[in-house]
C-alpha positions as CSV (number, residue, x, y, z in Angstrom):
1,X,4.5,-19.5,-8.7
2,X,1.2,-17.7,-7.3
3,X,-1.3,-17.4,-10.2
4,X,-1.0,-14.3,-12.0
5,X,-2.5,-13.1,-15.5
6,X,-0.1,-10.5,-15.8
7,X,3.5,-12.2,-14.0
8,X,4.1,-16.2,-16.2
9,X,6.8,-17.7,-18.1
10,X,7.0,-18.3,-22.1
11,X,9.0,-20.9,-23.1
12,X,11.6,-20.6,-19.9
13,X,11.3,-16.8,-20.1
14,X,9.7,-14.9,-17.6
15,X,7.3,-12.4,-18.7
16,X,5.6,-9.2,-17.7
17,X,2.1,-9.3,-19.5
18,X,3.5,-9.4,-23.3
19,X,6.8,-8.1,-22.0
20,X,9.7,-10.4,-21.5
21,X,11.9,-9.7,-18.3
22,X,15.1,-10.3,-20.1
23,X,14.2,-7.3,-22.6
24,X,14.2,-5.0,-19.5
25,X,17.4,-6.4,-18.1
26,X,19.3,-6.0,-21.7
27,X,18.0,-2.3,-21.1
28,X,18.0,-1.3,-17.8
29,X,20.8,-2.0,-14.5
30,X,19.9,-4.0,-11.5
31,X,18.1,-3.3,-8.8
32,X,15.0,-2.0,-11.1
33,X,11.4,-2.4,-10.2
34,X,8.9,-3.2,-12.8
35,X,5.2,-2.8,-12.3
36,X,2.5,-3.8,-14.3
37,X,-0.7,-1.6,-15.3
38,X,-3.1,-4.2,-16.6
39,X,-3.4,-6.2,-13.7
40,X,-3.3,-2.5,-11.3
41,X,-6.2,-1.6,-13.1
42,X,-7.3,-5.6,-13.2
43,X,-6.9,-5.4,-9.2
44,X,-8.8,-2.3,-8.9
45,X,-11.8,-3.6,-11.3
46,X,-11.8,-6.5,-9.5
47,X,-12.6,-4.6,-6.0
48,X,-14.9,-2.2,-7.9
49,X,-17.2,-5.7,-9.1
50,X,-16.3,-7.3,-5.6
51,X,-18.0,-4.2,-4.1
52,X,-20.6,-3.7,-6.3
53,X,-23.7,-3.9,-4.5
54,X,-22.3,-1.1,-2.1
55,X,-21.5,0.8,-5.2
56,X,-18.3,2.0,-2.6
57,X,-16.1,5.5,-3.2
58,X,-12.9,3.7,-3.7
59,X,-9.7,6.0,-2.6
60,X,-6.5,4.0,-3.5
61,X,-4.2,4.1,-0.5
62,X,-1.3,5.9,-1.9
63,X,1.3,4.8,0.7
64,X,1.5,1.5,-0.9
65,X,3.1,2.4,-4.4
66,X,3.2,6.5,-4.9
67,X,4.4,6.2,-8.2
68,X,2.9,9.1,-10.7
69,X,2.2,6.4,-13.5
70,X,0.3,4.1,-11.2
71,X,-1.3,7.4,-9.7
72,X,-2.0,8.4,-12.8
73,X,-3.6,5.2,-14.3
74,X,-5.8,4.6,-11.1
75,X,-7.1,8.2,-10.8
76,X,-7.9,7.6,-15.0
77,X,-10.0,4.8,-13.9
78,X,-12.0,6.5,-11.6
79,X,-10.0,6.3,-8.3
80,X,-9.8,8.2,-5.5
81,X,-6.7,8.8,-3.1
82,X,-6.2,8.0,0.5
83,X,-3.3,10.1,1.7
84,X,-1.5,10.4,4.8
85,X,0.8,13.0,4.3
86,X,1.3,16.5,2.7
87,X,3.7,14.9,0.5
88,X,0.8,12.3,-0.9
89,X,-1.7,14.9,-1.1
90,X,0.4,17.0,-3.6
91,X,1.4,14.2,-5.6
92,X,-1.9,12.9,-5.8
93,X,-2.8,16.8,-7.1
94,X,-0.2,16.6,-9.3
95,X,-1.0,12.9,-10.8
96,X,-4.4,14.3,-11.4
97,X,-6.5,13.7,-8.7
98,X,-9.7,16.4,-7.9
99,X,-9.2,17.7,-4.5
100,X,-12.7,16.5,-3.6
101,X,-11.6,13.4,-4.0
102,X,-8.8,13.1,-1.7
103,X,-9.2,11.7,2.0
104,X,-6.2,13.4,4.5
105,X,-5.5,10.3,6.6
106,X,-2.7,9.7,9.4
107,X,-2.3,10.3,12.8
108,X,-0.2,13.2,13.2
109,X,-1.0,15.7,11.0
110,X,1.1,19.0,11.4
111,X,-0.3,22.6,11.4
112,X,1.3,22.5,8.0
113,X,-0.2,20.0,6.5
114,X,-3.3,20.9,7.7
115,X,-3.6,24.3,6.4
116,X,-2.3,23.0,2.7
117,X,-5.2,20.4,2.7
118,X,-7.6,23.3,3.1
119,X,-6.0,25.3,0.8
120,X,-6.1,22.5,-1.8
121,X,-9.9,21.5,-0.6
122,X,-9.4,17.5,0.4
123,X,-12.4,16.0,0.5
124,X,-12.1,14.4,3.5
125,X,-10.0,14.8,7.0
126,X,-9.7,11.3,8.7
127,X,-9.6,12.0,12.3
128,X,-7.3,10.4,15.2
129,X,-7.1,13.2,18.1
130,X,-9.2,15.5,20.2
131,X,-7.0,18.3,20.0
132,X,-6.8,17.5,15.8
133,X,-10.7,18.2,15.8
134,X,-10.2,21.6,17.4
135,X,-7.1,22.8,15.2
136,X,-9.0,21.7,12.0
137,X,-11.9,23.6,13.4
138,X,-9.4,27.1,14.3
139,X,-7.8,26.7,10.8
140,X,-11.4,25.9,8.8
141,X,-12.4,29.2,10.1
142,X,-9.6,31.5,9.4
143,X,-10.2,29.6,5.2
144,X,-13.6,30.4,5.8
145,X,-14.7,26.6,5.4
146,X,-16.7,24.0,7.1
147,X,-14.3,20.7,6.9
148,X,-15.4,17.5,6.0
149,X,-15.1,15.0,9.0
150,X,-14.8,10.9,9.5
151,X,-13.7,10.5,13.3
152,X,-11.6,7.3,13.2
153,X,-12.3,4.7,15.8
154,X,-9.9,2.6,17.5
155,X,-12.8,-0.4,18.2
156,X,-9.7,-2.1,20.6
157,X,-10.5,-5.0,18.5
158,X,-7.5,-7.4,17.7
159,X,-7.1,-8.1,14.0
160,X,-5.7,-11.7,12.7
161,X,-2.5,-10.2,11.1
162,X,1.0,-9.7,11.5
163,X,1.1,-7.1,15.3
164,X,3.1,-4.6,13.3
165,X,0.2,-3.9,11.0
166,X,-2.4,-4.5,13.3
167,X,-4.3,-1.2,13.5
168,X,-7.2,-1.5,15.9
169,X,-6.5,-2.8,18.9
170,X,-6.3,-1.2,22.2
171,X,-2.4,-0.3,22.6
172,X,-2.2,0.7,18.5
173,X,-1.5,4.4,18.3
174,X,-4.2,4.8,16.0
175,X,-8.1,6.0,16.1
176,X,-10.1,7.4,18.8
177,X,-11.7,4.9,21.6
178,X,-15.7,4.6,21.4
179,X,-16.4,7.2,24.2
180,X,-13.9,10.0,22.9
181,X,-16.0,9.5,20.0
182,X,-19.6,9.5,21.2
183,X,-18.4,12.9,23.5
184,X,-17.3,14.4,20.4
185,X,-20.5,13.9,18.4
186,X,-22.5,14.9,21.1
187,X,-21.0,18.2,21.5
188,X,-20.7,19.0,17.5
189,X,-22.0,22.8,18.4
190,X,-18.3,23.2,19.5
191,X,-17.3,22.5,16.5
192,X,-18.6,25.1,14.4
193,X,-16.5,24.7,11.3
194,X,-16.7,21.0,11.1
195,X,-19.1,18.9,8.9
196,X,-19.1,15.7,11.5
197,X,-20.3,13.4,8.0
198,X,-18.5,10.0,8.5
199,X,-16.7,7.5,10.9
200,X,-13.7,5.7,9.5
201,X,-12.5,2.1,10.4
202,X,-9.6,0.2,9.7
203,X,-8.2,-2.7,11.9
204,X,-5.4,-3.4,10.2
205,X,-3.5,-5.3,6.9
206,X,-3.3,-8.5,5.4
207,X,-6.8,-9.2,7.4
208,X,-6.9,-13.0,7.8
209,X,-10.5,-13.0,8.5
210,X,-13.3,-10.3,8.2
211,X,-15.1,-10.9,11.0
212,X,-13.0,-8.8,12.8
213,X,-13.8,-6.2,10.9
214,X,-17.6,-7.0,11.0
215,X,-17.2,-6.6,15.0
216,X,-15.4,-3.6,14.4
217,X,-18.2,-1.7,11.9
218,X,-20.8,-3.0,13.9
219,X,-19.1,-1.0,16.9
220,X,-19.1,2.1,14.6
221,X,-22.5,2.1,13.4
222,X,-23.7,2.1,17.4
223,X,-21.7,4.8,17.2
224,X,-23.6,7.1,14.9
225,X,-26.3,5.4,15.0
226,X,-28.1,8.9,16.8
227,X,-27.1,11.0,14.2
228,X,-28.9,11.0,11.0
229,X,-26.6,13.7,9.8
230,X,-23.5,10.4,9.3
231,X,-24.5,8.6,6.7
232,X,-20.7,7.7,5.4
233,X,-18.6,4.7,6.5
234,X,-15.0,4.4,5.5
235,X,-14.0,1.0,6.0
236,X,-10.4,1.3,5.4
237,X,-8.3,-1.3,3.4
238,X,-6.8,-4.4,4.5
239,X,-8.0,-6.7,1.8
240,X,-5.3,-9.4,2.0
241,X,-2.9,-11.2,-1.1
242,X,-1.0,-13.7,-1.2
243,X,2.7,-13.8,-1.2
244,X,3.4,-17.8,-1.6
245,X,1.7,-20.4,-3.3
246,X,0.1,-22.6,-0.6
247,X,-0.9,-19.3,1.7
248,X,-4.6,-19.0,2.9
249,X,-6.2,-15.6,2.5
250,X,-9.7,-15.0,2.2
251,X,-11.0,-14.1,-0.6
252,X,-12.0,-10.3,-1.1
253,X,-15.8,-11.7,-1.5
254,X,-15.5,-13.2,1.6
255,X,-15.5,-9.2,2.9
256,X,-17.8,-8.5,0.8
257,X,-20.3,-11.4,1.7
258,X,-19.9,-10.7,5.0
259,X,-20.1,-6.1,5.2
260,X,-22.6,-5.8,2.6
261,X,-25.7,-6.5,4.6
262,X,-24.2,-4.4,7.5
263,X,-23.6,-1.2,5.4
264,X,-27.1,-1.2,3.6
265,X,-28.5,2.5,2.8
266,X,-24.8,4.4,4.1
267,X,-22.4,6.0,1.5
268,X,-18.9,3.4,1.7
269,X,-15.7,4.5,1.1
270,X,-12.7,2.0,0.8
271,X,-9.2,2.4,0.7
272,X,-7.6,-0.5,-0.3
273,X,-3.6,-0.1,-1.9
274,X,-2.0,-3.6,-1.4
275,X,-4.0,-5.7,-2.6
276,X,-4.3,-3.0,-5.9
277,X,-0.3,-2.9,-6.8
278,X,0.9,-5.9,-4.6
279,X,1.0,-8.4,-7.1
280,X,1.5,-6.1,-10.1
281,X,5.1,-5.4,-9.5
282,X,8.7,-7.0,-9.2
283,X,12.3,-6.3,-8.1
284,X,14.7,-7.6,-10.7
285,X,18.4,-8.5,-9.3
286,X,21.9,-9.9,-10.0
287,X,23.5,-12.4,-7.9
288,X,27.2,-11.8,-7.3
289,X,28.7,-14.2,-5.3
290,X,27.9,-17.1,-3.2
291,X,29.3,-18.2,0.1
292,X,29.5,-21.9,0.5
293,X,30.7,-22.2,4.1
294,X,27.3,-22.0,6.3
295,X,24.1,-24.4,5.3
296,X,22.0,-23.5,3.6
297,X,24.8,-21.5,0.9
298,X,24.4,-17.9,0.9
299,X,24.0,-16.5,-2.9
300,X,24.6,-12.3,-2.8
301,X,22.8,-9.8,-4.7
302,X,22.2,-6.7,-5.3
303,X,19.3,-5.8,-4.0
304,X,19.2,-5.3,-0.3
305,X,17.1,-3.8,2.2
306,X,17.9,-0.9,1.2
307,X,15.5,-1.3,-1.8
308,X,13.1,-3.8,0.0
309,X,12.7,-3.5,3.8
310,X,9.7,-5.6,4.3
311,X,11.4,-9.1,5.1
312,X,13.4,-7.1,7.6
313,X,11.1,-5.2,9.0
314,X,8.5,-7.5,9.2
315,X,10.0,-11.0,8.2
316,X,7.6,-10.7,5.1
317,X,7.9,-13.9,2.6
318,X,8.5,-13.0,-1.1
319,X,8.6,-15.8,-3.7
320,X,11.9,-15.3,-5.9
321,X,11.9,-16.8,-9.1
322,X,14.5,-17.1,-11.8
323,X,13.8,-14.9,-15.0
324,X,15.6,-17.7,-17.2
325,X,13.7,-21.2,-15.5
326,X,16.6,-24.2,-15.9
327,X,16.0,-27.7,-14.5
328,X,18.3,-28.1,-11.6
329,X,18.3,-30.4,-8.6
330,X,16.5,-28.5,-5.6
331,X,19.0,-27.2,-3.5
332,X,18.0,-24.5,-0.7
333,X,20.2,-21.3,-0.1
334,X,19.7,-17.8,1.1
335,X,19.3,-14.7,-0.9
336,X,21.2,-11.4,1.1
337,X,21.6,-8.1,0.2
338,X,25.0,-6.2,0.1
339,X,24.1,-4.2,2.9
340,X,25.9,-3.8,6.2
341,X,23.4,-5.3,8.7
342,X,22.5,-9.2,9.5
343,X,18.8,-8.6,8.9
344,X,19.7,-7.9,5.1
345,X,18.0,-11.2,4.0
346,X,15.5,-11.3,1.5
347,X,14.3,-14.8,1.2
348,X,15.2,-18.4,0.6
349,X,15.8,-19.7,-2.8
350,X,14.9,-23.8,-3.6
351,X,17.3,-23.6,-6.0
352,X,21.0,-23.4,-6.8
353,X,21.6,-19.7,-8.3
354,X,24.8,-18.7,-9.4
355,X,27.0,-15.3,-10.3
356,X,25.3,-13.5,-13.3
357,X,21.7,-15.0,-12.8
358,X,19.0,-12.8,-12.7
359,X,16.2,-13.2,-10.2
360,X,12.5,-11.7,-9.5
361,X,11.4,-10.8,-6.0
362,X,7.4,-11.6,-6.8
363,X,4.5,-9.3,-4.8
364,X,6.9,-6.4,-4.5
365,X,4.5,-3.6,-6.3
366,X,3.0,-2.5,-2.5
367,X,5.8,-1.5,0.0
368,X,8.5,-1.4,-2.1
369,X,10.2,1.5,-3.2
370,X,7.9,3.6,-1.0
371,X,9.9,2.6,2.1
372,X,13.5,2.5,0.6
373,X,16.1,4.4,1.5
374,X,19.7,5.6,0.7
375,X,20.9,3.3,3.5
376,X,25.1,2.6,3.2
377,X,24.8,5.4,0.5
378,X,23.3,3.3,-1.8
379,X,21.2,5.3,-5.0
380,X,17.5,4.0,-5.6
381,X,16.8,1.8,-7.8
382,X,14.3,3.0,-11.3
383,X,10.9,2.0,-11.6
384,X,9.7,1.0,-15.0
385,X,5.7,0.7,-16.2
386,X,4.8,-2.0,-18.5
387,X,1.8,0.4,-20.3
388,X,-1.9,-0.3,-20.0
389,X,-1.6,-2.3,-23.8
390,X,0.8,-4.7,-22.3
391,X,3.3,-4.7,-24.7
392,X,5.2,-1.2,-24.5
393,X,7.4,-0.3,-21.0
394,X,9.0,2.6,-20.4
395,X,11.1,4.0,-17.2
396,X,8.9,6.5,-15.5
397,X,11.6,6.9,-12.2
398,X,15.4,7.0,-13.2
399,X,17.4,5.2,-11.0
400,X,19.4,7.6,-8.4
401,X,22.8,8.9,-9.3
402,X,25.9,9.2,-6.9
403,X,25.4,12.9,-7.7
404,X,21.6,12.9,-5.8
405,X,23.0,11.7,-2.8
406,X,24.8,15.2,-2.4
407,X,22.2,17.3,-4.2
408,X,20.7,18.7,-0.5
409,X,24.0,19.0,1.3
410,X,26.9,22.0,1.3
C-alpha cells in the first residue's frame, strides 16, 4: 500500500485513522465513501509549511471533494475556496467561507453567475475571455463595485501530465494567450470598474515536473512586469499524489524549491484540492460474482463508474485493497462495475477475491463523488467523515434513495 498515516491495517483489519473499516461496513451499505479529516487537514498543513517562505493565500480547489464537512474543516483551518461555479460559490458561503475569500474561477461563467458573485462579494474573478472582462465590468457598475481581477494566462506551455488534464497548452480551452493579455493591461482605462490586481496560472494536474510551471510563471511575470499596480500571482494547483506504490511524483518541495525564488516580494495565492483530499478518502464495495471464462477472471461489484468515473474517463490507476488482508496465492483478476458500458472497469486486483468480500478503492477522496452520476438509475452512494479526533465517524451525505431519482420529475 502507498504510505499513509491515516489509511493502515491492524492486525489484518484495515483502518481509517483509529477507525476500523469493518465497523463502517457493519453500519453502513456498499458503495459508501469514507474520508478522513486528520490527514485533510495533515495535507493542507503540510502545503501551508511547504509554502512557507511565500507565506501563500491558499484557496482549496473545491471541485475536487465539495463535501460540507471537508468544506467546513478546511475553511476552520484557515482555507480559502477556489470555485468554479455558482453552485461552489454558495456552498462554499454556506460551509462558512467569507466572501472575500472566495476566488470565481472557470471558463464560462454565465451572466448569472456572475451577478451572484457580486452580490455575494467574491474576492476574486479569475479571468479566461475578452468579452468576460467587459460583462464583469457592465455588471460591476450597475452593483456599484470595482471587481477584483487575475487575467488567466494560457502560456501554450505543455505540462508533463495526463492530455485530458493538461491545462496550458496552446489548443486547451483555457486562459488567455500572452498578447490578449498585455492588450488588456494596457488599456485598463476601459475597464473602469475592474481592479486589474493579479495574473493567474495553472498548466495543469498531476504536474510531473515543475519546471513547466517555472517556464510558465516566468512568462507571467513579463507579463506584469510594467505594472506596479499587480503585485498577486495565483499559481493554481496541480501539486501531484501518488496513486500506486512504485509511482514517481515530485515531491511538493520540489515546487516549492524551485517557485520560491521566482515569486519573491508578490502576494501568492494557491489552489491546490487533490493533493489536499486525494489520499484522505476511500470507496468501500462488495464483490458479487466472479466470471471465470476470460483471463484474467472478472470479480463484479458494486461500485461502478457510476460512483467512480476516473479509470474510465481517464484510465486513472487506483490501488484496491482488501479490508480483511488473508494470505492467498497471487492470482490477477479484474474489478468491474455493474454498469451497462465496457469501460466500467475499475482496476486490477493481485489477488483472488470472492462473493461477499469487501474491498477499498485507495486515493478516491479528489474526483470521486464530485463527478458521479445517476447513470443506469443507480442512487449515490453516502459519504461518511471519520472526525478531526480520529476515532468518531459519522455520515454527513445519505446515500440516494430510489425516491430522489423522481424527486425533479412530473
Amino acid at each position: 500500500m502507498i504510505e499513509n498515516t491515516s489509511i493502515a491495517y491492524r492486525a489484518h483489519h484495515l483502518y481509517m485513522d483509529d477507525v476500523p473499516i469493518p465497523e463502517l461496513l457493519a453500519h453502513n451499505e456498499t458503495p459508501f465513501y469514507v474520508y478522513s479529516l486528520p490527514r485533510v487537514l495533515h495535507n493542507y498543513r503540510r502545503i501551508q509549511q511547504t509554502f512557507a517562505l511565500l507565506k501563500p493565500h491558499i484557496h482549496y480547489s473545491a471541485k475536487a471533494n465539495a463535501n460540507l464537512a471537508v468544506l467546513r474543516a478546511l475553511i476552520a483551518a484557515g482555507a480559502g475556496i477556489d470555485a468554479v461555479s455558482m453552485g461552489e460559490i454558495q456552498r462554499a458561503l454556506y460551509a462558512g467561507a467569507q466572501p472575500q475569500h472566495v476566488v470565481f474561477a472557470g471558463v464560462g461563467k454565465t451572466l448569472a453567475e456572475i451577478r451572484y458573485a457580486l452580490e455575494q462579494g467574491v474576492g476574486w474573478f479569475n479571468v479566461e475571455n475578452l468579452l468576460e472582462c467587459r460583462l464583469i465590468d457592465a455588471q460591476a457598475q450597475q452593483y456599484g463595485q470595482r471587481a477584483r481581477i487575475a487575467l488567466r494566462l494560457n502560456p501554450d506551455i505543455q505540462a508533463d501530465t495526463h492530455p485530458h488534464i493538461a491545462t496550458g497548452h496552446g489548443k486547451a480551452k483555457f486562459g488567455l494567450p500572452a498578447a490578449q493579455i498585455a492588450a488588456i493591461l494596457a488599456q485598463q482605462s476601459d475597464y473602469p470598474f475592474l481592479d486589474f490586481a493579479g495574473i493567474h496560472v495553472h498548466i495543469g494536474s498531476q504536474l510531473r515536473s515543475p519546471h513547466a510551471t517555472r517556464a510558465a510563471i516566468e512568462r507571467a511575470l513579463e507579463l506584469i512586469a510594467p505594472y506596479p499596480n499587480i503585485r498577486t500571482v495565483n499559481i493554481g494547483g496541480g501539486l501531484p499524489v501518488a496513486y500506486a506504490p512504485n509511482e514517481y511524483v515530485p515531491s511538493w518541495a520540489d515546487f516549492a524549491d524551485t517557485l520560491t525564488p521566482l515569486l519573491a516580494g508578490y502576494e501568492v495565492l494557491l489552489e491546490p484540492g487533490r493533493a489536499v483530499v486525494a489520499d484522505a478518502g476511500l470507496l468501500l464495495t462488495t464483490v458479487l460474482y466472479r466470471k471465470e471464462y476470460a483471463e484474467p477472471a472478472f470479480v463484479i461489484c458494486d461500485a461502478s463508474m457510476s460512483e467512480l468515473l476516473r479509470p474510465a474517463l481517464y484510465n486513472a490507476h487506483h490501488e484496491i485493497v482488501p479490508v480483511v488482508r488473508t494470505e492467498t496465492a497471487p492470482q490477477p483478476v479484474t474489478l468491474v462495475g455493474p454498469v451497462c458500458e465496457s469501460t466500467d472497469v475499475l482496476g486490477t486486483l493481485t489477488y483472488s477475491a470472492q462473493p461477499g468480500d469487501t474491498l477499498a478503492i485507495l486515493t478516491a477522496g479528489a474526483y470521486g463523488l464530485v463527478m458521479s452520476s445517476n447513470y443506469n438509475q443507480r442512487p449515490r452512494p453516502a459519504e461518511i467523515v471519520v472526525g478531526a479526533d480520529g476515532r468518531t465517524w459519522r455520515v454527513v451525505r445519505r446515500r440516494e434513495a430510489l425516491d430522489d431519482l423522481l424527486r425533479f420529475e412530473s
